[in-house]
C-alpha positions as CSV (number, residue, x, y, z in Angstrom):
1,X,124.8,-92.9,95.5
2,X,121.2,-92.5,94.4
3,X,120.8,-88.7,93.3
4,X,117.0,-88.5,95.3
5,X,117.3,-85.3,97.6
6,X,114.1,-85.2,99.3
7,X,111.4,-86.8,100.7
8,X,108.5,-86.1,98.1
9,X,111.2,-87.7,95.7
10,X,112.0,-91.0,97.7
11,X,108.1,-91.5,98.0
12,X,107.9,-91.1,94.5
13,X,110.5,-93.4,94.1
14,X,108.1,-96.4,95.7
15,X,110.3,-96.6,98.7
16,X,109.7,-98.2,101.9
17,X,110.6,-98.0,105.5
18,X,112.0,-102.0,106.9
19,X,113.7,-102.6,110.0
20,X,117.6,-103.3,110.2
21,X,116.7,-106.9,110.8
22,X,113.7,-107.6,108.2
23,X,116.4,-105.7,105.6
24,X,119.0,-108.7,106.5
25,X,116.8,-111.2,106.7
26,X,115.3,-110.3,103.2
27,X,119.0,-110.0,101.9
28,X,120.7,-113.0,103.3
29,X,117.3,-115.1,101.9
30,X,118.0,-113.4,98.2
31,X,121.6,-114.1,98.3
32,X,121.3,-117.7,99.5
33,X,118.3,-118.2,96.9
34,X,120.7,-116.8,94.4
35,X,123.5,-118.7,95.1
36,X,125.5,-116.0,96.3
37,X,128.1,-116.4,99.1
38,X,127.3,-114.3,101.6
39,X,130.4,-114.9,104.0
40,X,133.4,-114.1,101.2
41,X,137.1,-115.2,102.8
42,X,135.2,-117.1,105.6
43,X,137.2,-120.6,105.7
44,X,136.4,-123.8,107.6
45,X,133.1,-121.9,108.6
46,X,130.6,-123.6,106.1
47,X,129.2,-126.6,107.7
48,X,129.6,-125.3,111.3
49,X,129.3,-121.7,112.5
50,X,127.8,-120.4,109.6
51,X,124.3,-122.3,109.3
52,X,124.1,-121.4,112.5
53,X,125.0,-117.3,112.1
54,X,122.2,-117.5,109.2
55,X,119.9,-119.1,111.4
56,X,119.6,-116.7,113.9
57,X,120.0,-113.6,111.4
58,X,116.9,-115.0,109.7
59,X,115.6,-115.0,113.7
60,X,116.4,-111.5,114.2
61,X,118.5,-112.3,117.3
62,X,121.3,-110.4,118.8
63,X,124.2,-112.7,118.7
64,X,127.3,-113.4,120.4
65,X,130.6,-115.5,119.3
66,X,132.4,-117.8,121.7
67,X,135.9,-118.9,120.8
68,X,139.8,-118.6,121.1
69,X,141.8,-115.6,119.8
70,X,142.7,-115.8,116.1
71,X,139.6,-118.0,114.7
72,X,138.2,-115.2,112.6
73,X,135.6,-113.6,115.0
74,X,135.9,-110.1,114.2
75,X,136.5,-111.0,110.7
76,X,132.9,-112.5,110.5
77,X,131.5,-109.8,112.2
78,X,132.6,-107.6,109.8
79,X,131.1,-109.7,107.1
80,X,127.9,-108.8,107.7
81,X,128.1,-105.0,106.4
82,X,127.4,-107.2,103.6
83,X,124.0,-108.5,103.9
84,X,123.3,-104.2,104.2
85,X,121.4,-102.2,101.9
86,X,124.6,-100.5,99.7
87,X,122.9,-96.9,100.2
88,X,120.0,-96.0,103.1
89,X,118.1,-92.7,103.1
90,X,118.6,-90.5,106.4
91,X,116.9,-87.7,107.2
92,X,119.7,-84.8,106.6
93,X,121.5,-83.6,109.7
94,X,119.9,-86.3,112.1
95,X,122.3,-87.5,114.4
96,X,121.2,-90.7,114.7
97,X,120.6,-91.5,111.3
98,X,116.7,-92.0,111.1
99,X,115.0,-93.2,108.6
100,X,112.7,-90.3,106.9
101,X,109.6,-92.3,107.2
102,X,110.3,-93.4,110.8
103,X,111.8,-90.4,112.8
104,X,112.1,-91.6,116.5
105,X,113.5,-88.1,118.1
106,X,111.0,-85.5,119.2
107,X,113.1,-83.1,116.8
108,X,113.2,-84.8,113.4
109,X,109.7,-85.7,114.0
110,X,108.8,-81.7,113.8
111,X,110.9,-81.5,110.8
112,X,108.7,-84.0,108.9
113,X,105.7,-82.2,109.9
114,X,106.9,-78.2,109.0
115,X,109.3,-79.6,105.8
116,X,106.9,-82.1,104.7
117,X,107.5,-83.5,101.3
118,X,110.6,-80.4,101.0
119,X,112.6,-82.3,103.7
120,X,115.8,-82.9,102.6
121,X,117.8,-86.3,103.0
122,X,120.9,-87.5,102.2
123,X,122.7,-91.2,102.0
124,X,124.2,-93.5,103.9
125,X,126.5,-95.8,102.8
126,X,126.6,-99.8,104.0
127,X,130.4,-99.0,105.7
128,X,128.5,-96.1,107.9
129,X,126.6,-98.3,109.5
130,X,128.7,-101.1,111.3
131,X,130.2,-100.3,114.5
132,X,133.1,-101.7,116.0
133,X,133.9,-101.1,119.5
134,X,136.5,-102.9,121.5
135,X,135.6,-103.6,125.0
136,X,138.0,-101.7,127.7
137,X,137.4,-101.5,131.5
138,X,137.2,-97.8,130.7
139,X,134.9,-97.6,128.5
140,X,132.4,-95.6,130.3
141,X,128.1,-95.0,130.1
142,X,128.5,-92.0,128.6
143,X,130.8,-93.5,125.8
144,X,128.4,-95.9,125.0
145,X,124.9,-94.2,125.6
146,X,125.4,-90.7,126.2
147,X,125.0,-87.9,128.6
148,X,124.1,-84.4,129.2
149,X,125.7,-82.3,127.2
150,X,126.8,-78.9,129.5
151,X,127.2,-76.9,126.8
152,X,123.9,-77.0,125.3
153,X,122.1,-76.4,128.8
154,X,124.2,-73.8,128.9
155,X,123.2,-72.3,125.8
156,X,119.6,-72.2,127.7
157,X,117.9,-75.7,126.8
158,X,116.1,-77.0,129.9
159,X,118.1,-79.3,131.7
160,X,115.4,-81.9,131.2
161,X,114.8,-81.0,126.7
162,X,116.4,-84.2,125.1
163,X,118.0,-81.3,123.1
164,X,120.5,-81.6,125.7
165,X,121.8,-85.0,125.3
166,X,124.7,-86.0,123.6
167,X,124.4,-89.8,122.6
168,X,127.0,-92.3,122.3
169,X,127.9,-95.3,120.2
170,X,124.5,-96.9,120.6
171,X,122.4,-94.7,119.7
172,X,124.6,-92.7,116.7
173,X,124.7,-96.7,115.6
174,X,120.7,-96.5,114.9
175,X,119.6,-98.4,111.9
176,X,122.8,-99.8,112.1
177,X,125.3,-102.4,113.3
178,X,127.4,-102.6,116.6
179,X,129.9,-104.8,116.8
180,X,131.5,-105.5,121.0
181,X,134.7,-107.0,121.0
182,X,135.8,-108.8,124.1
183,X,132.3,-108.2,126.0
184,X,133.8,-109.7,128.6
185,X,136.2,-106.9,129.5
186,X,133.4,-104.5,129.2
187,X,132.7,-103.1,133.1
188,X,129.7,-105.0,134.7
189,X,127.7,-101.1,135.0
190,X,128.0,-100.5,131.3
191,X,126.8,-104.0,130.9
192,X,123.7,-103.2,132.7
193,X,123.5,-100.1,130.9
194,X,123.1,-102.2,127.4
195,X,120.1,-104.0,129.1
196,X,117.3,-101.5,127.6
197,X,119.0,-100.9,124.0
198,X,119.0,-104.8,123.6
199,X,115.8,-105.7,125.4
200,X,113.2,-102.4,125.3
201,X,115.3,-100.9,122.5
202,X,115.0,-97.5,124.1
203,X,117.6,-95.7,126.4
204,X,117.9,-93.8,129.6
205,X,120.5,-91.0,130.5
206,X,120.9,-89.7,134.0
207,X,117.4,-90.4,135.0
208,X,115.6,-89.3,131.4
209,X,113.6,-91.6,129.8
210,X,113.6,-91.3,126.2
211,X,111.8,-93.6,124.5
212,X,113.7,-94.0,120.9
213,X,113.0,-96.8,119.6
214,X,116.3,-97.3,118.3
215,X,116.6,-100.2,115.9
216,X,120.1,-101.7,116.3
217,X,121.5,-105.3,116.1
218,X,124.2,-106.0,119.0
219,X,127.1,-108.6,117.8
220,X,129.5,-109.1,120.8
221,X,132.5,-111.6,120.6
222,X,134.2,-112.8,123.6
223,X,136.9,-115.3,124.6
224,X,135.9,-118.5,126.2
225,X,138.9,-118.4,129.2
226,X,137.6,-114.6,129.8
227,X,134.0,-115.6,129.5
228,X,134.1,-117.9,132.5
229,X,137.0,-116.4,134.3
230,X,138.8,-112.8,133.5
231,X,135.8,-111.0,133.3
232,X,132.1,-112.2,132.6
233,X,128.9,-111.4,130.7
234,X,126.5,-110.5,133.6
235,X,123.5,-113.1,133.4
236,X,120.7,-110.7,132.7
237,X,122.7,-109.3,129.1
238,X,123.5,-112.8,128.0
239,X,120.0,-113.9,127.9
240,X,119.1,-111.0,125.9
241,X,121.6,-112.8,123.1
242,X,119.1,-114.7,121.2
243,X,122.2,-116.3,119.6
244,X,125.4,-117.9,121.0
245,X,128.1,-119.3,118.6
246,X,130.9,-121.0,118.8
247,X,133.6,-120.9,116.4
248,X,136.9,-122.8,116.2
249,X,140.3,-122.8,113.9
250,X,139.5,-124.8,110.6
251,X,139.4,-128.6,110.9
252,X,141.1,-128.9,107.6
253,X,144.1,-128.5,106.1
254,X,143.1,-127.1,102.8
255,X,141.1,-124.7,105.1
256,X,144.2,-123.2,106.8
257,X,146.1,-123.0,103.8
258,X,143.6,-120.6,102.5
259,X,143.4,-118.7,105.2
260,X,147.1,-118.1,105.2
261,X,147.6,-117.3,101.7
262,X,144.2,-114.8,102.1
263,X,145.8,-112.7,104.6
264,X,149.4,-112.9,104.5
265,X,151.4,-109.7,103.2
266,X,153.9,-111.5,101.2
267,X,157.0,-110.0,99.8
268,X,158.4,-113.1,97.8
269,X,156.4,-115.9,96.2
270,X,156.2,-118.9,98.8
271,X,155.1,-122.3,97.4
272,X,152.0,-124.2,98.9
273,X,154.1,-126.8,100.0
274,X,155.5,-124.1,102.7
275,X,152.2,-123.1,103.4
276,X,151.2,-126.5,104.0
277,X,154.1,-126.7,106.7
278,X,152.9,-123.9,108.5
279,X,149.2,-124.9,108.7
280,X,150.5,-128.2,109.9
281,X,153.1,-126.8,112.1
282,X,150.2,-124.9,114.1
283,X,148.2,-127.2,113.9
284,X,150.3,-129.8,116.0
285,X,150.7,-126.8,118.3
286,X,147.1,-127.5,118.9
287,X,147.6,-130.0,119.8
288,X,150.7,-130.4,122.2
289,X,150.5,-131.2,126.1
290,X,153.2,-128.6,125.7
291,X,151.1,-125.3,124.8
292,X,148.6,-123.8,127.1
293,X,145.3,-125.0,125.0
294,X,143.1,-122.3,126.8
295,X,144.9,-119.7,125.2
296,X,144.7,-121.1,121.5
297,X,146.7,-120.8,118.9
298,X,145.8,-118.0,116.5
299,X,145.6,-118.1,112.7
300,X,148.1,-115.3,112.6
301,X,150.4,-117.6,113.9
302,X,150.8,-119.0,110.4
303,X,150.6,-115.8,108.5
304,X,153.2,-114.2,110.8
305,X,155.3,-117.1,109.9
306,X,154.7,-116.7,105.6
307,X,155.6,-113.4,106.1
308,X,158.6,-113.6,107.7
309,X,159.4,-117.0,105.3
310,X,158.8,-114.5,102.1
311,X,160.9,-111.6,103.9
312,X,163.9,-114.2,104.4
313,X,163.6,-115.1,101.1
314,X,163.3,-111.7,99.6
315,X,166.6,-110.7,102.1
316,X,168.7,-113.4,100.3
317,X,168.0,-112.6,96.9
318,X,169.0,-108.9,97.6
319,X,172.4,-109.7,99.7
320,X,173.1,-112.3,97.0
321,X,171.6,-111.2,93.8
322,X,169.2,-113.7,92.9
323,X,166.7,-112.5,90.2
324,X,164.2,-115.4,91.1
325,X,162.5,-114.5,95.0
326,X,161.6,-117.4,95.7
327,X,161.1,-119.1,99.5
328,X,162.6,-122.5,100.0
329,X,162.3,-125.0,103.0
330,X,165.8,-123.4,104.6
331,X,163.3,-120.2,105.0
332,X,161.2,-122.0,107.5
333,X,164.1,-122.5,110.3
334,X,163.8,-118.7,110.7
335,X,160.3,-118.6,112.0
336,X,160.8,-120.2,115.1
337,X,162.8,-117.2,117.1
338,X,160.3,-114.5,115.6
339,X,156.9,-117.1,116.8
340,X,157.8,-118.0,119.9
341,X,156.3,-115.1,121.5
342,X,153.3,-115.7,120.0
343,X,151.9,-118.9,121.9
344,X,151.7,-119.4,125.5
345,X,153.6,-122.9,126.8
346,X,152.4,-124.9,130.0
347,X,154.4,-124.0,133.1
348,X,157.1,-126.3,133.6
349,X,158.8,-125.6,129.9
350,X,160.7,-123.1,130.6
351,X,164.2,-123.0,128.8
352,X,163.0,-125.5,126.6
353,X,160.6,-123.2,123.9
354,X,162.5,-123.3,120.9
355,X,163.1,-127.2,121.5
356,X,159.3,-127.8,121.2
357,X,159.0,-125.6,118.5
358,X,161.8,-127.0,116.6
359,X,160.3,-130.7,117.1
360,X,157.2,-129.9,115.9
361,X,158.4,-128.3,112.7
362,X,160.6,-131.4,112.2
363,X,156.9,-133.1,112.5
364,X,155.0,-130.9,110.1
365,X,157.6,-131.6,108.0
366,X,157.8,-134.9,107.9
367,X,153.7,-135.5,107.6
368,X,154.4,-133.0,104.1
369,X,157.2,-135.1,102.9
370,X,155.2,-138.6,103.0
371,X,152.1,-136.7,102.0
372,X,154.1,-135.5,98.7
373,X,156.8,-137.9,98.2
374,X,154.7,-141.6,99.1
375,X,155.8,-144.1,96.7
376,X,159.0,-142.4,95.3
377,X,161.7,-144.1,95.6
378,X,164.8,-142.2,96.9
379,X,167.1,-144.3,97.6
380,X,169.3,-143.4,94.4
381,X,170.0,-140.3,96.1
382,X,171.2,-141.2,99.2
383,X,173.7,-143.6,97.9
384,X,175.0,-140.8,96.0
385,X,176.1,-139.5,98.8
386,X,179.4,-141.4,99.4
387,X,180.5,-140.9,102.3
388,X,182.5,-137.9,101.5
389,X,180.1,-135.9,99.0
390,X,177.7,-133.2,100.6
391,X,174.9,-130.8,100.0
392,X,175.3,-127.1,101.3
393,X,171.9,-124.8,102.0
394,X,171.3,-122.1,104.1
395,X,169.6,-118.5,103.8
396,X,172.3,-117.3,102.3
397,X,173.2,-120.3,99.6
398,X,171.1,-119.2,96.1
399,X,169.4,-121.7,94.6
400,X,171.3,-122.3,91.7
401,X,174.2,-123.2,94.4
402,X,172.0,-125.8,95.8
403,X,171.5,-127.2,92.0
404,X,175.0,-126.9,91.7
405,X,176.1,-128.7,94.0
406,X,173.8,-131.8,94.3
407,X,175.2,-134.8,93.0
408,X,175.4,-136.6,89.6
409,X,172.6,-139.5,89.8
410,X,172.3,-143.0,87.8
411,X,168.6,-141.9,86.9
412,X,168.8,-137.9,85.9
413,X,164.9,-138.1,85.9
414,X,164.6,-138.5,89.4
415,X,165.3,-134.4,90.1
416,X,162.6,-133.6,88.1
417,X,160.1,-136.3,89.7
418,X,161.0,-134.8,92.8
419,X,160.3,-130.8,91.2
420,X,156.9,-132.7,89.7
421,X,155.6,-133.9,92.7
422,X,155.4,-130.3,94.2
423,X,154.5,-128.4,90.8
424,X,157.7,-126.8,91.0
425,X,159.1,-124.5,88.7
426,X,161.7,-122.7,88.0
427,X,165.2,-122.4,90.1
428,X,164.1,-121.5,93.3
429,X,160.9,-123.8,93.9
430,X,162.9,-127.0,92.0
431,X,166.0,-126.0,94.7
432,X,163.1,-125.8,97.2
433,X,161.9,-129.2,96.6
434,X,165.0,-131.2,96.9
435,X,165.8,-129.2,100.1
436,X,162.3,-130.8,101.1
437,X,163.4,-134.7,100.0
438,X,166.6,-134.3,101.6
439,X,165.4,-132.7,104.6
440,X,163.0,-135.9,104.7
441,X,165.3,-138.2,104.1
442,X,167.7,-137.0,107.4
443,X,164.4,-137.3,109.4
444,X,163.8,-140.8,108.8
445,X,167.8,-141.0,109.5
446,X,169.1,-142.0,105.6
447,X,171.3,-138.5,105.8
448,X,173.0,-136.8,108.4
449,X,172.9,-132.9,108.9
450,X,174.7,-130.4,110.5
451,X,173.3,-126.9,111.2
452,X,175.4,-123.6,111.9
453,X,176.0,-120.0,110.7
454,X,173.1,-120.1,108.5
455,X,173.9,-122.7,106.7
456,X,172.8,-126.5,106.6
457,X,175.2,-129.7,105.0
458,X,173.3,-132.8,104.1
459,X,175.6,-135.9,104.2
């Protein structure tokens, strides 16, 4: 925190008053000229949403993001604290943060004039000055805006001395941020009552009209389905959004993988190739006739299910001992009873959730196993398997079991082709592969299986 105190010492200091919107503008340029990322942990964003965010930031338009739950709205929103000055000067005790060489209230306007250069300031930080609401049907005017305050008219302020308001989110957000999640939720009243902030930039309370020219950036984020049918954005607000974005899950792989492995509380170490399961996994669930497409299906979909894949893992090797934690391709079967409360189905598939689920596991799977495995010839594994040998896995078989118990081969070399080909390592991701290959190999119908109690024999 700069040590300045006053304002004779911040003049001295060469500083000068910008808006919230010309100090963005001026920071996103310098960090894009410096090759800075301004959007850190923002994936699948780079060649779609954001040009356009920085677009209208360099605008100075209000903006507001269109798109499914789970595609990293509010995430993105928050980003933008970034693009903020680390430490602002504010005039001290002003409750709506103004700027000492721009005071917009009646009262810190007569405290530059009697302090002069002797006023005293303090700092805010970048985090104090983003906003986030989230948009409830109860969320009332005086929440938002503000309203008379009885206490100080009954402490003998005229009823009509702005000394008597108390303001609201709005206006305690000046030279700042605010952030509306799920606009659309937001009663069509208090909509109306966001038409001056974002238009005139001033505000009225119960007929007063104060003109504060507050200088605030509105960010709202809405879902599509609610934006047309649950609730709406009344016509006159959304045209004062000079901005309106759409955003989507990512549109690669590699993409969701990151995303996943970004946010995802992990208690055991899960290899990539799991990862890559998930992100594929969801991504068919995009794409079934099965799920209810309106509704999406969030990224925390995936990162639900690498957290509860590292927790079964991590389970395991404390019932059983194991010093490696390691997740392994068994891990995965538990996800489905814990997800599928997390996506919506058509009607007409009732009874039959875990079924689709299941199937499209068994298809994520199989597009990792021929992404991975192309061009490795298995087929010295399968005729190891005589007709009477077997491979047991489960949650509860430990890796080195699994090792144990796989068959002798003609080629030795072909195990650790198969470890190679994922990057594996160690026990638990080597055992983790194989369970992959043979899990592969029953899906193009070269092994049987048989599933029960927890455990799974390959045959």
């Amino acid at each position: 925190m700069p040590k300045i105190q006053t304002l004779g010492e911040l003049r001295a200091a060469g500083y000068t008053h910008r808006s919230l919107r010309e100090e963005l503008r001026e920071n996103l340029l310098s960090a894009l000229a410096g090759g800075t990322d301004p959007w850190p942990g923002m994936h699948g964003f780079e060649h779609t949403v954001i040009p356009q965010l920085e677009r209208a930031i360099i605008a100075g338009h209000d903006v507001v993001l269109l798109g499914e739950r789970g595609q990293g709205k509010s995430r993105l929103l928050r980003t933008l604290v970034g693009l903020l000055d680390e430490w602002a000067p504010m005039i001290s005790g002003s409750e709506l943060n103004e700027d000492p060489l721009d005071p917009i209230t009646p009262a810190a306007q007569a405290r530059v004039q009697d302090e002069g250069e002797d006023l005293p300031i303090s700092w805010l930080h970048r985090s104090e000055r983003y906003v986030e609401k989230l948009s409830t049907p109860d969320t009332s005017v005086a929440d938002m805006i503000g309203d008379v305050d009885p206490m100080r008219v009954a402490e003998g302020r005229r009823l009509g001395d702005p000394e008597t308001i108390h303001y609201g989110l709005v206006p305690r957000a000046n030279r700042g941020i605010v952030a509306l999640n799920e606009l659309p939720d937001l009663a069509e009243r208090i909509q109306v009552a966001l038409l001056n902030v974002m238009e005139e930039r001033d505000i009225q309370i119960r007929g007063y009209v104060l003109r504060l020219p507050l200088d605030v950036l509105v960010l709202a984020s809405a879902n599509p389905e609610d934006y047309t049918n649950r609730g709406r954005i009344i016509t006159p607000l959304k045209d004062r959004f000079g901005a309106e974005i759409r955003t989507h899950y990512p549109l690669e792989i590699a993409d969701e993988i990151a995303v996943i492995r970004q946010e995802a509380q992990l208690t055991a170490r899960v290899p990539d190739v799991l990862l890559e399961i998930l992100a594929r996994f969801t991504r068919a669930l995009r794409e079934s006739a099965a799920i209810n497409q309106a509704s999406g299906v969030s990224a925390r979909f995936a990162i639900a299910g690498a957290e509860t894949v590292a927790a079964a893992a991590l389970h395991r090797a404390t019932v059983r001992g194991e010093d490696e934690v390691v997740a392994r391709r068994v891990d995965l079967q538990t996800t489905l009873e814990v997800l599928v409360g997390k996506v919506e189905f058509e009607s007409g598939e009732e009874g039959r959730e875990l079924e689709i689920l299941e199937h499209l596991l068994r298809t994520a799977t199989a597009e990792a196993v021929r992404t991975h495995f192309r061009g490795l010839d298995l087929a010295p594994l399968v005729e190891a398997f005589d007709g009477e040998r077997t491979v047991t896995t489960g949650e509860r078989v430990t890796a080195a079991e699994v090792l144990e118990s796989l068959p002798q081969l003609p080629e030795p070399g072909l195990y650790e082709e198969i470890a190679e080909r994922l990057d594996a390592e160690g026990d638990g991701e080597r055992a983790g592969a194989i369970e992959l290959a043979l899990e592969g190999l029953f899906l193009v119908r070269r092994l049987s299986k048989e599933s029960g109690d927890g455990e799974t024999v390959y045959g």
